[in-house]
N, C-alpha and C positions, 0 to 999 in steps of 0.2 A: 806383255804386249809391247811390242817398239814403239817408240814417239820420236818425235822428232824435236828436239832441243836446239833454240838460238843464243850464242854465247856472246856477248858481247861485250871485248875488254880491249883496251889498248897494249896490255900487255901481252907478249908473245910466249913469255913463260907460264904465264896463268892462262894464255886460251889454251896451251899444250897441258898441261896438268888436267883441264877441266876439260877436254875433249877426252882427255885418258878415262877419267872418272866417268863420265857419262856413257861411251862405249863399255867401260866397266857393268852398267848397269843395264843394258843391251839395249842401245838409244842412238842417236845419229844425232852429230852436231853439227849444227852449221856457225860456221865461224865471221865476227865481223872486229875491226879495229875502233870504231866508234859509234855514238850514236846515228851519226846518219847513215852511216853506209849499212847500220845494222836497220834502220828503219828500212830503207832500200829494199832491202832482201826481206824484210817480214810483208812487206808489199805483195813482193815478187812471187811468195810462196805463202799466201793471206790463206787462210783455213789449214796448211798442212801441220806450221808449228804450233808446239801443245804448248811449250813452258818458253819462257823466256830466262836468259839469265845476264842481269845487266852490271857492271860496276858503274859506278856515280861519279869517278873525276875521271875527264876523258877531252881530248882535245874534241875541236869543230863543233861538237854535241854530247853535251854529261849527259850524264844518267837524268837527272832531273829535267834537261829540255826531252828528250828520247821520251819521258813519262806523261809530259803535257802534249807530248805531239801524237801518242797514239790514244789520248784520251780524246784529243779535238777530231780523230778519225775515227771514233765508236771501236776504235779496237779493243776487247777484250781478253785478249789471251793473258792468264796467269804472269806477274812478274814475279823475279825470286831476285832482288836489290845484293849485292856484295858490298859491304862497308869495311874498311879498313881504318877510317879514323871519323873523328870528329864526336863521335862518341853515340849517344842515344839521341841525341837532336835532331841529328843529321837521318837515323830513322825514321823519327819519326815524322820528318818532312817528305819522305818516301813515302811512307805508309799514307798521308793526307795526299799528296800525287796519285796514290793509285796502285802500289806495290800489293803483291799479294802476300811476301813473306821474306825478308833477311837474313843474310849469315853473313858473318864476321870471316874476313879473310886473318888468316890462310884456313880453308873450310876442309875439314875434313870429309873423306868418303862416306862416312857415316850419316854425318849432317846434313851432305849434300842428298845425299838417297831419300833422306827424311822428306825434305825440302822438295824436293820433283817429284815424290809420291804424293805429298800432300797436295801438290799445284794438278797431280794428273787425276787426283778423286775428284777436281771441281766437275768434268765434264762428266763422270760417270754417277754423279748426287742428282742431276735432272733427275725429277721424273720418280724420285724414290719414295716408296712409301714407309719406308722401315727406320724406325728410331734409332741410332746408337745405344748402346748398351748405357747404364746409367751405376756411378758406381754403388747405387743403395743393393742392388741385386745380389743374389749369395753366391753368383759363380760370375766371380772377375779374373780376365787372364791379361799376359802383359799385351797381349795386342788391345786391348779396350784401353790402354793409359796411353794419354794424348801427351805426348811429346815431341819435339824438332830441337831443343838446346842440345850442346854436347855436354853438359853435365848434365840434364837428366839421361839421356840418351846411356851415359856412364852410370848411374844409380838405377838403371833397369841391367845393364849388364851383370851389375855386381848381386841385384837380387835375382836373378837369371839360373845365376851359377852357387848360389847358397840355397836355391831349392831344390839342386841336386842331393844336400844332404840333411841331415838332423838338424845342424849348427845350430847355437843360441842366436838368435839376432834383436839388435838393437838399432832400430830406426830413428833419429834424429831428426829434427825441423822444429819449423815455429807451428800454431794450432793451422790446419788449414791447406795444408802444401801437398795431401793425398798421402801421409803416413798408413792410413786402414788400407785403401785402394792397391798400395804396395804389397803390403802384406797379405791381401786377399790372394794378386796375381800369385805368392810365392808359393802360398797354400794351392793353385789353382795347378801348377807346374810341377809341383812335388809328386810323388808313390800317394801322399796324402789327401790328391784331391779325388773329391767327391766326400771325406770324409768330413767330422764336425768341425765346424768352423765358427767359436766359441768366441765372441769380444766381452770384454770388460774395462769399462771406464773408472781407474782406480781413483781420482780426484773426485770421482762424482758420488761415491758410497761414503755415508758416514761409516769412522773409523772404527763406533760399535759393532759394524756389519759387516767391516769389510772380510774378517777372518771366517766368519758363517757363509757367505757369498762365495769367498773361493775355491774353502774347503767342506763345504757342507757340515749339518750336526743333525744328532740323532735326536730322536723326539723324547723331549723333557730333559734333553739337556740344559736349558737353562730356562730360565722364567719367558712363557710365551713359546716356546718351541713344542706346539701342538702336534706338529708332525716332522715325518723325515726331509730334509734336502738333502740333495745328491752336491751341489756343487758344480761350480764352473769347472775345475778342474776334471770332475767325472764326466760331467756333458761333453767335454771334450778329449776325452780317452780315444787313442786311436786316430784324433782330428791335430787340431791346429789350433792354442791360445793364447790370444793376441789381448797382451795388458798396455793397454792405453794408457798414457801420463803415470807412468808407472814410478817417478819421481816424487808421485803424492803417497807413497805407499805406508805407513802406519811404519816405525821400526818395529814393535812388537811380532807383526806380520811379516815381515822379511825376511826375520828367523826361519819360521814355516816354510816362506817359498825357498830360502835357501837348500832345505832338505829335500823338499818336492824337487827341484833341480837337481841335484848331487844326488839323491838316490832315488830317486824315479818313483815315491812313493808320498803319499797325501795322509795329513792325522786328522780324522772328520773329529769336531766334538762333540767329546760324550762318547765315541767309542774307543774299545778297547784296544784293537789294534791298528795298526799302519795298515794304508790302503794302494795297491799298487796302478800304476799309472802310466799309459804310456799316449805322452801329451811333447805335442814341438811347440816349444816356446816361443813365440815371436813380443818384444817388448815394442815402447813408445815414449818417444818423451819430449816435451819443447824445455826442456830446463837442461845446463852443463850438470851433468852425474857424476863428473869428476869431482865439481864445485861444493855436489852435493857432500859426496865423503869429507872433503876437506872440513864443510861445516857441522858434520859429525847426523847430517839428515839422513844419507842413505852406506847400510855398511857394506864396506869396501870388500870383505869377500862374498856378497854379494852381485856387486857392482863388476870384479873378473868372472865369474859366474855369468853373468849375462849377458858382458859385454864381450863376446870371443868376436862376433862377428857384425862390428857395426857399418851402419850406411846412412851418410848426412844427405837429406833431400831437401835442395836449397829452396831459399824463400821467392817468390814468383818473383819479385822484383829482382834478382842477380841472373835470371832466366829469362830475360822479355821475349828471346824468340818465341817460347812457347804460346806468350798470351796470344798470336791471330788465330794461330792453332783452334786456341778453346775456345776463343769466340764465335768460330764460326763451327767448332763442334756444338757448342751447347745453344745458339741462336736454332739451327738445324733441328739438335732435340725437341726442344721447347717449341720449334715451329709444328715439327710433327705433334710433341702429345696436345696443344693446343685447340688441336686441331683447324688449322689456319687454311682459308682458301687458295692461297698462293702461298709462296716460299720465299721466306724474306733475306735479305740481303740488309753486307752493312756496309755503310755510308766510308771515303774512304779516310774524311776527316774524323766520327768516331771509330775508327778502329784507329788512328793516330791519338787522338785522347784516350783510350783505353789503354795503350802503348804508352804511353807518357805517364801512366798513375801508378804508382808505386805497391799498391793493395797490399798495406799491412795485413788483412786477414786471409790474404792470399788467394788457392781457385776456390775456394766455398765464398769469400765476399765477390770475387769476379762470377761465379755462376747465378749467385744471387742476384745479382746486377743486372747479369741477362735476363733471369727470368721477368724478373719488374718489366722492363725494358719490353719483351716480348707480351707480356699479358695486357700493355699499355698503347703495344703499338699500331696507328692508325692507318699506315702506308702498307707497301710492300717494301723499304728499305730503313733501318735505325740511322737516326743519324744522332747530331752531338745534342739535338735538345731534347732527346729520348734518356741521357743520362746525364740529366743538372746535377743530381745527387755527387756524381764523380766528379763536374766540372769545378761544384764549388770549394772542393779541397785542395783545387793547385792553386798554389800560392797566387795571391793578386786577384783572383776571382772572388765574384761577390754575386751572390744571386737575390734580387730582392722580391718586391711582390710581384707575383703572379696575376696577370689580367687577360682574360681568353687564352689564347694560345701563344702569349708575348710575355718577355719577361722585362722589368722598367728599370733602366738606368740608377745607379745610386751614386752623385758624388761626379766631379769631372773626370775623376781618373777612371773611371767603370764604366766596362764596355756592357752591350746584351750579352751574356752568353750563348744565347741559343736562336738568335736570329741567324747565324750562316754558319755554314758546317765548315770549321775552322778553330782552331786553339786562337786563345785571344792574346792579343798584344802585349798584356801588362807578364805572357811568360814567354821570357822573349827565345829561350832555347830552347823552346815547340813552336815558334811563331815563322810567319816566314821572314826573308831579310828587310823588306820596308819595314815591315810594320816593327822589327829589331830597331833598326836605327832609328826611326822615330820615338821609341818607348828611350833609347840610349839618350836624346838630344834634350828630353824631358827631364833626366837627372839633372840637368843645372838648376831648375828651378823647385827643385823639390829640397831643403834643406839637410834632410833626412839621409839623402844620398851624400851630398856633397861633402870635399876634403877639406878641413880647415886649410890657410893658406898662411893662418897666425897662432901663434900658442896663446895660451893664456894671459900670459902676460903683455901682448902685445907686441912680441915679436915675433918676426918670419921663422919659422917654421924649418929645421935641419931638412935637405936636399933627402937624409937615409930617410928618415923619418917619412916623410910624405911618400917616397917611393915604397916602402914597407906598409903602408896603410893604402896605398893602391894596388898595390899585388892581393894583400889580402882582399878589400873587394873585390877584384878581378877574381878573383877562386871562389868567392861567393856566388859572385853573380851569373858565373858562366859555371857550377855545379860543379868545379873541380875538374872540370875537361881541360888537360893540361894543352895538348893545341890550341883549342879556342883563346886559349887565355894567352899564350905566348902568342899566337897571333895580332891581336888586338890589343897587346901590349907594343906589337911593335918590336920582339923580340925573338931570338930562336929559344926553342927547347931547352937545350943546354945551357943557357942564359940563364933562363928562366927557375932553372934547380938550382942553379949555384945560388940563385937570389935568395931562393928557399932555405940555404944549408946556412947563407949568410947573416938572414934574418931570425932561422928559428926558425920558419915556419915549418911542421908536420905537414907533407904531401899527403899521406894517408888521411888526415884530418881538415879535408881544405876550408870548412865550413865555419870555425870559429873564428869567432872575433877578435880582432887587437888586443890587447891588453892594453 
């Protein structure tokens, strides 16, 4: 179906690329050079545009006045934010404005399509009664995996085209990133699907069991073996077995799996002969398997054996576009199986604190979050004191008791969290600009912060020296966003490296301290 798409950028080469891409995807753009003139026209033609598409630095009106001006006019059409710098801050000061979703210029076709398909289901989710698919279910394909990054968007491609054939595959991530979910779709896409679809958690079996579990044994094979098991490998004859943490695997046992793979045949114990087997491998692992040969944990013909065709699916934090995605996938689910009388909606400052959290445990801690979240909530909108949980782990945040529906001050430097739906002050690259410069003006009086101005011994202090320990702060404080920092230093870019190559300091590593 056509929609009609507003592009607003002051660039003339980027409205002409993005006018291409959108006609590409059979849509009409209408074009403006800044924020006002683009609000003008969203006026002018109010109900016909679906998406908007804004950049953020823009003469007369950025992106960010453009964002408070059609919140002050009840406008809600879908925004889709173009970021070029500044880093994750600068999102997520979009995302508290009101943004529906972000890509990183120069944005791919791909991303882009992601990005205006997801902004064009907002108006077609009224009114629905039907859950998303949920990935516990036995038939997951790659349309149920919620994605918009251009890396994952690449790690569906690649499992796409490896379940055209047999290949070993080996899946990569930390616990939590949707390694099963992947491998489900690949089984789902295969000649294979509809067939068994076999998981085993090799960390989770003691290592007495784990050889009886894979490959079955005959009855009286060993002491307690009253009767026959077939084995995950036979259960999944024909199907698809997917060895979870397969890094945890017993070496004893990785003998055996090494022949079940190179000869497509399984030794049950206690019988007499080899059992044939026609099983697609799919492994799993959050640990380096390379690291693991090295330290003599997993063997290396082994390890070529199952690594012919691997795929790293990154950690949700190197991916942030995906999280509004999930959030408003899984707020949706949960609202439906719920069974809620209305259809809730999130606040635009928490989907900014969502966006700002780092979720070491990745979409299983961020779904889990939702669900709390949704079984908790009293409105019909989450906002950020619906997840204390999350608030209290960015740095500087302190949640102390609980008193009705407030939470009490601890200490002068400690805001509420959860009195205004807003990131607080004490983080100051999710906060907005006052409330930055006020938390900056504070360093002087905080000793904690401050730069000596005398050594030890009582003398002033070398000119390198203090600038070396100011840079390094500056990389602390502003998370490594080399702009931010050469900004605010009062420097350019270029500047700013050489300082790095001069002092020593690792750019990759902005976060440590002086020596």
């Amino acid at each position: 179906m056509t929609s009609q798409i507003l592009v607003i950028d002051d660039d003339p080469v980027q409205r002409r690329l993005l006018t291409n891409m959108i006609e590409r995807l059979g849509h009409i753009a209408h074009l403006a050079d800044n924020g006002r003139s683009g609000l003008e026209l969203l006026e002018r033609k109010r109900g016909l545009i679906s998406v908007i598409l804004l950049d953020l630095m823009m003469p007369e009106m950025n992106g960010h006045g453009f964002l408070e001006a059609i919140a002050e006019r009840g406008i809600d059409t879908p925004v889709i934010v173009q970021t070029g710098q500044g880093g994750i801050e600068t999102v997520v000061l979009a995302m508290q404005a009101g943004a529906f979703d972000f890509v990183v210029k120069p944005v791919s076709p791909e991303r882009l399509s992601v990005a205006i398909g997801n902004a064009l289901k907002l108006e077609h989710r009224e009114g629905k009664g039907r859950a998303p698919k949920r990935s516990r279910s036995g038939s997951v394909g790659f349309d149920d995996v919620v994605s918009a990054s251009p890396a994952m968007i690449r790690v569906l491609d690649l499992a796409r085209r490896a379940a055209q054939s047999n290949i070993p595959i080996v899946l990569e991530g930390e616990s939590g990133v949707g390694k099963e979910m992947v491998a489900r779709s690949i089984q789902h896409a295969s000649e294979r699907a509809g067939k068994p679809f076999i998981t085993v958690n090799c960390g989770a079996i003691p290592h007495n069991l784990v050889e009886s579990i894979l490959f079955g044994h005959e009855k009286g094979a060993f002491t307690g073996a009253n009767e026959k098991h077939s084995g995950k490998f036979a259960d999944a004859d024909g199907g698809t077995l997917f060895l979870d943490e397969i890094g945890d695997l017993p070496l004893e046992v990785q003998v055996k799996l090494l022949r079940a793979v190179q000869q497509g045949e399984i030794e049950t114990i206690g019988a007499r002969h080899p059992q044939k087997v026609n099983v697609r491998l799919i492994s799993a692992t959050n640990k380096d398997l390379i690291n693991e040969v090295r330290e003599g944990r997993f063997r290396e013909d082994l390890y070529y054996r199952l690594n012919v065709f691997p795929i790293a699916i990154p950690a949700l934090r190197k991916r942030k576009e995906d999280i509004p995605v999930l959030v408003r996938t899984f707020v949706e689910r949960f609202a439906i199986e719920q069974r809620l009388a209305t259809p809730l909606t999130v606040s635009s400052g928490a989907m900014a604190l969502l966006t700002a959290y780092d979720w070491p445990g990745n979409i299983r801690q961020l779904e889990n979050a939702i669900f709390r979240a949704v079984v908790l909530a009293e409105g019909t909108e989450l906002t950020v004191k619906d997840f204390p949980q999350i608030a209290t782990q960015i740095p500087g945040y302190v949640v102390a008791e609980k008193t009705g529906f407030t939470w009490e001050e601890t200490g002068p430097a400690r805001m509420p969290i959860v009195e205004a739906d807003h990131l607080p002050s004490v983080y100051p690259q999710f906060g907005s600009p006052e409330r930055h410069d006020a938390r900056s003006a504070d360093h002087h009086h905080q000793p904690d912060n401050a730069i000596a101005s005398v050594d030890d011994g009582g003398n002033v202090r070398k000119l390198a020296d203090v600038e070396e320990e100011l840079i390094r702060f500056a990389l602390k404080f502003y998370r490594g966003q080399m702009s931010q920092v050469a900004r605010k230093l009062g420097i350019g870019r270029s500047t700013l490296y050489r300082k790095l190559k001069d002092y020593g300091i690792n750019p990759d590593d902005p976060f440590s301290e002086a020596a």
